[in-house]
KOLVOVEX-662479 format. One record per residue (C-alpha): residue number from 0; x, y, z. Coordinates in pm, whole numbers. Each point is the difference from the previous one (the first is absolute). Layout:
N
(NUM, (X, Y, Z))
...
% end
This chain:
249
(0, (-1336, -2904, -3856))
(1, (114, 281, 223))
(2, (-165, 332, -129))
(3, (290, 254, -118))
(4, (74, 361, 221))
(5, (-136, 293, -102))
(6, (367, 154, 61))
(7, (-10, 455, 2))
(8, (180, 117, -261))
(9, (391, 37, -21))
(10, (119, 348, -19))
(11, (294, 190, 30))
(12, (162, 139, 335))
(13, (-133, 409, -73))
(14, (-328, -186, -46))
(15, (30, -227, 293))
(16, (84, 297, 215))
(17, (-290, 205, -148))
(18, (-235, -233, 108))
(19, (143, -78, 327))
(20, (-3, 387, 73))
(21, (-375, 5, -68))
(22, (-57, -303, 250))
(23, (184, 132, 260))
(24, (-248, 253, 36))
(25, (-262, -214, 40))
(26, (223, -147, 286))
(27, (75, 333, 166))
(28, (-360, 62, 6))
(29, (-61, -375, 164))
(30, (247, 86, 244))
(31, (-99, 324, 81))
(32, (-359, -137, 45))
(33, (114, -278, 215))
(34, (156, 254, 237))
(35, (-328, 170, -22))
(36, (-206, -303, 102))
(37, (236, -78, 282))
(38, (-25, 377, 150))
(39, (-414, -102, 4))
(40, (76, -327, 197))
(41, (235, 229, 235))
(42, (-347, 156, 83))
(43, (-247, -292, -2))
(44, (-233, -10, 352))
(45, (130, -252, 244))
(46, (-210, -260, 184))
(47, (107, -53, 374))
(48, (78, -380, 45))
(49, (-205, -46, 358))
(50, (23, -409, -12))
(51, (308, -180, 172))
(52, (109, -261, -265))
(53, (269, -228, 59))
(54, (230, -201, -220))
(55, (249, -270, 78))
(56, (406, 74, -103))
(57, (328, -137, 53))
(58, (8, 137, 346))
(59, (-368, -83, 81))
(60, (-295, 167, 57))
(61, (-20, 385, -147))
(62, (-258, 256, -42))
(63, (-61, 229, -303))
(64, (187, 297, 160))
(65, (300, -278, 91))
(66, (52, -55, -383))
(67, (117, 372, -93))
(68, (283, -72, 239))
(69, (57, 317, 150))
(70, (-51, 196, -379))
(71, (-298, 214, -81))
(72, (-120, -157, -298))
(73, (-81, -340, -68))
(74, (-170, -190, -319))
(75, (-78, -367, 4))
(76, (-46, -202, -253))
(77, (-197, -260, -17))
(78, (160, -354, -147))
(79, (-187, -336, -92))
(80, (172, -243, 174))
(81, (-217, -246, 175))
(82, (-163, -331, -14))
(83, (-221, 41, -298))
(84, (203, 248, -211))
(85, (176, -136, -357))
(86, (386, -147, 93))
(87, (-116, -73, 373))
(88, (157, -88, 209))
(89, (349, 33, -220))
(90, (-72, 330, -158))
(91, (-210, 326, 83))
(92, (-262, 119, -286))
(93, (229, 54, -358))
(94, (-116, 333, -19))
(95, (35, 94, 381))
(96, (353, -183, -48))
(97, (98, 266, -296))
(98, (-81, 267, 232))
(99, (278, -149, 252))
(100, (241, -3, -251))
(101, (10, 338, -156))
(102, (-3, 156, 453))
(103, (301, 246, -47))
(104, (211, -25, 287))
(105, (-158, 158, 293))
(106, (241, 243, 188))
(107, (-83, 229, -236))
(108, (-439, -12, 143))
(109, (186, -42, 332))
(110, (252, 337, -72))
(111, (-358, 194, -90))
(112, (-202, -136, 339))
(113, (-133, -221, -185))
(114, (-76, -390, 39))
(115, (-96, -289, -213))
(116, (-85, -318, 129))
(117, (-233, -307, -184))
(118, (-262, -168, 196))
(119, (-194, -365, -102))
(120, (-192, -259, 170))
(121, (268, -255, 3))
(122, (171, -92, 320))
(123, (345, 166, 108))
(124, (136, -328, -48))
(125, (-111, -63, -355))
(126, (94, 418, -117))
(127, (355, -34, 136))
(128, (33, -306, -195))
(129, (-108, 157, -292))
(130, (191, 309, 34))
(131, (347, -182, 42))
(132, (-126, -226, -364))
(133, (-26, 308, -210))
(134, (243, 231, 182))
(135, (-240, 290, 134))
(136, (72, 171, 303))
(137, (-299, 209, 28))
(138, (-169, -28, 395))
(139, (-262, -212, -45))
(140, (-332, -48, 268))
(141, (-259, -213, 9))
(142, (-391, 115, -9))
(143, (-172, -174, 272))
(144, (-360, 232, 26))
(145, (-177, 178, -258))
(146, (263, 273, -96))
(147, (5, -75, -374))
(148, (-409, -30, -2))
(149, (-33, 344, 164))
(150, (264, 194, -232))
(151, (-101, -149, -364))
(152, (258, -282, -48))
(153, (-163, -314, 145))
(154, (-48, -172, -352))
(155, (266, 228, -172))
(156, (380, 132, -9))
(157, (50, 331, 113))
(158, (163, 282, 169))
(159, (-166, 254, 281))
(160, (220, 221, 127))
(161, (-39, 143, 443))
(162, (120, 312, 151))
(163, (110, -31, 335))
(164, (-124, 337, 169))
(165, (194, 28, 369))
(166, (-186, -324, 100))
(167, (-294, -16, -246))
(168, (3, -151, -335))
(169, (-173, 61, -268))
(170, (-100, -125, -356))
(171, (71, 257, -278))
(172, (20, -227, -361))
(173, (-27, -305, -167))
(174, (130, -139, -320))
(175, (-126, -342, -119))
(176, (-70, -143, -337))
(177, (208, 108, -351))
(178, (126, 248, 284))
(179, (232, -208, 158))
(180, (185, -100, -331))
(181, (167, 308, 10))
(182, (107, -44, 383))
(183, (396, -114, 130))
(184, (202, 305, -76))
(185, (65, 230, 322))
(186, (-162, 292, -240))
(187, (-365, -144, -77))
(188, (54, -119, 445))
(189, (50, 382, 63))
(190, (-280, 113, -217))
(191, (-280, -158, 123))
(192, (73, 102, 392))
(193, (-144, 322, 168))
(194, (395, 143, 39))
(195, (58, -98, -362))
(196, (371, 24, -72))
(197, (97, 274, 167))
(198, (169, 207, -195))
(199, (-12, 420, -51))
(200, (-148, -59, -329))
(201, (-270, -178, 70))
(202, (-361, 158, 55))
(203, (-88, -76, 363))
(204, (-238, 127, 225))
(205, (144, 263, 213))
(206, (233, -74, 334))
(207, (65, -377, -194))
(208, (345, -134, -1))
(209, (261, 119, -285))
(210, (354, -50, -62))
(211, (223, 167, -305))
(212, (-39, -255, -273))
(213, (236, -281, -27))
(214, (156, 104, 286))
(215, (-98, -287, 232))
(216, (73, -331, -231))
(217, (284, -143, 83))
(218, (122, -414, -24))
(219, (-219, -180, 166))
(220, (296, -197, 205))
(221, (151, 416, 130))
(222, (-353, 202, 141))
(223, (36, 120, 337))
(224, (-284, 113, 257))
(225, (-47, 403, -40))
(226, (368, 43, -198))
(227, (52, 278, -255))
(228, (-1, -77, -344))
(229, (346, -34, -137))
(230, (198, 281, -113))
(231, (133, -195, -305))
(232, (-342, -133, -113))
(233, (-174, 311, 41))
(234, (204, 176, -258))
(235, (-8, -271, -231))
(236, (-414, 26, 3))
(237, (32, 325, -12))
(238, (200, 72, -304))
(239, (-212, -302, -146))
(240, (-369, 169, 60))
(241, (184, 329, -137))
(242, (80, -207, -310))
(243, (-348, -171, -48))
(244, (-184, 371, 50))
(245, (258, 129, -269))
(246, (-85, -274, -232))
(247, (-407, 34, 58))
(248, (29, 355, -56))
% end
């Protein structure tokens, strides 16, 4: 016998928007914490990356620095999908497969210098024949040397973001465990790199990277290499962070 809910109460819509008001503070103080937390990763100490590692793609062989292709920030995540793993050789890990799914689409990472690309032990052979079964287009390399040992993800998922300096990269974060639950949208991408998202409001070490907010999202079919934000768009976000400041305030 299934045990009943313990259901809130039912109230009325004054009281439904009295309590709703008194949790959105809670979630205004998350949020502004969040940024907060973010702004300390922005200034985390980076660690130099002095071993050549190399990783097998579609193309062939490619280095570290190869899989940023030609951006400035890159963050790898690790997959399970390899002779051993849970749904091999048809399926990657379940969990590592959930991450797949929720990837937002990446010109938006690519639009902020930003890329994302999934690495695993499986051959090129067996990842391209699992990304065509569950429709993921996310570049995809294979680990052939200790890469995953030497940055904390040789027995677990996760994510360690590079900085490619003029020619030398560098580690600057990593987000494993209950960490990468939260991981897919283009926002929590941005967050955890050194350049962040790179807008005016955000608070950035000095000389980094900043556009007006909003300004630069655009479809991700219609952005264009160094082109002005739209005219059109930019008074639409306009008028609409004029609204949401009148509304806070």
């Amino acid at each position: 016998m299934t045990t009943p809910m313990t259901t809130p109460p039912i109230v009325s819509q004054q009281a439904w928007d009295a309590a709703r008001a008194d949790m959105l503070v809670k979630e205004k103080a998350f949020t502004r914490a969040r940024d907060a937390l973010a702004a300390e990763r922005r200034r985390m100490p980076w660690m130099a990356v002095e071993k050549a590692y190399a990783f097998e793609g579609p193309d062939g062989t490619a280095s570290l620095q190869d899989l940023f292709d030609g951006r400035r920030q890159l963050i790898v995540y690790r997959a399970f999908f390899e002779p051993g793993v849970f749904g091999w050789p048809d399926h990657a890990c379940r969990g590592c497969s959930m991450v797949a799914d929720q990837v937002a689409h990446l010109a938006h990472l690519n639009a902020r210098d930003t890329t994302l690309v999934f690495a695993s032990r499986a051959p090129q052979a067996d990842i391209k024949r699992l990304k065509a079964r569950m429709g993921w287009d996310i570049p995809w390399y294979t680990i052939t040397d200790s890469f995953d040992a030497d940055f904390g993800v040789g027995e677990w998922h996760g994510h360690n973001v590079f900085f490619n300096d003029n020619g030398r990269v560098f580690r600057t974060y990593l987000i494993n465990s209950r960490g990468d639950e939260a991981m897919g949208s283009t926002w929590s991408y941005l967050d955890a790199t050194p350049l962040g998202r790179q807008e005016v409001w955000e608070d950035s070490p000095a000389g980094y990277p900043q556009t007006p907010t909003y300004k630069w999202w655009n479809w991700h079919d219609n952005y264009l290499v160094d082109a002005a934000p739209d005219k059109k768009w930019v008074e639409v976000s306009t008028a609409g962070e004029e609204a949401f400041r009148k509304r806070d305030a």
